[in-house]
C-alpha positions in Angstrom: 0.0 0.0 0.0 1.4 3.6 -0.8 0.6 6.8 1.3 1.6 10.1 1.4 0.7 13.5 2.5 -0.6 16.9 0.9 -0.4 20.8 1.8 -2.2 23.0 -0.4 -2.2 27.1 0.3 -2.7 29.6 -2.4 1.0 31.4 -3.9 1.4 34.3 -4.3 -1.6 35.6 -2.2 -1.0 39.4 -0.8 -2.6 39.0 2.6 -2.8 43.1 3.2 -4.3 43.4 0.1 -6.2 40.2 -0.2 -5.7 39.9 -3.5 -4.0 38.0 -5.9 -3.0 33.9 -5.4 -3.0 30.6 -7.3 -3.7 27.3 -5.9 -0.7 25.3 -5.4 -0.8 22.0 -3.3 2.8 20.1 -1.9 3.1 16.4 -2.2 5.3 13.9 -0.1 5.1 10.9 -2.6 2.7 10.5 -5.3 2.2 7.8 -7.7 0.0 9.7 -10.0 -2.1 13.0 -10.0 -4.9 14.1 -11.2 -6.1 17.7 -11.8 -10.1 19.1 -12.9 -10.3 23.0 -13.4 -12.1 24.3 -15.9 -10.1 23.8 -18.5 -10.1 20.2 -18.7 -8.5 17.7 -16.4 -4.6 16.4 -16.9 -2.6 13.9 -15.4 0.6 13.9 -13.7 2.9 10.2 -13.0 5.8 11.6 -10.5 6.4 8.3 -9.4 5.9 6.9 -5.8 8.5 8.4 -3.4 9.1 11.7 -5.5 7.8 15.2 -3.7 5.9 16.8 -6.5 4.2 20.4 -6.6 0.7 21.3 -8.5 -0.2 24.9 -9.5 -3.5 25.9 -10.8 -2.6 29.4 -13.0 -5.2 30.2 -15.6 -7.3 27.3 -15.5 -4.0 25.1 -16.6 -2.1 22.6 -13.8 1.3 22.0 -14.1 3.4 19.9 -12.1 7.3 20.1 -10.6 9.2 16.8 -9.1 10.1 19.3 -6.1 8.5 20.2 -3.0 9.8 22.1 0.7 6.7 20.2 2.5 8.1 18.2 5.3 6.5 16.6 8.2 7.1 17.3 11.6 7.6 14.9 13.9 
């Protein structure tokens, strides 16, 4: 069985103003990904044990082998 964990926040979001932001979610160790917006939905196959990174920009998702999100503990 795999498992892993997510964080998702919005980037780029100007708190004072309240404006501005994208969705962008952190993985620990996906297999594969899958992503609805309005646009259509894509795949993503980073492979199990590889942190990956989706952002949501314009109604497209694209997706980086990287991640900073780290348990703790």
């Amino acid at each position: 069985m795999a498992a892993g964990h997510a964080d998702c926040d919005l980037k780029g979001y100007n708190t004072l103003t309240r404006t501005g932001g994208a969705p962008a979610c952190q993985f620990t160790s996906p297999n594969a990904l899958s992503v609805r917006t309005d646009k259509g939905e894509q795949f993503f196959v980073p492979g199990v044990g590889k942190p990956a990174t989706v952002t949501v920009e314009g109604g497209r998702a694209r997706c980086v082998a990287a991640s900073n999100f780290k348990l703790n503990g």
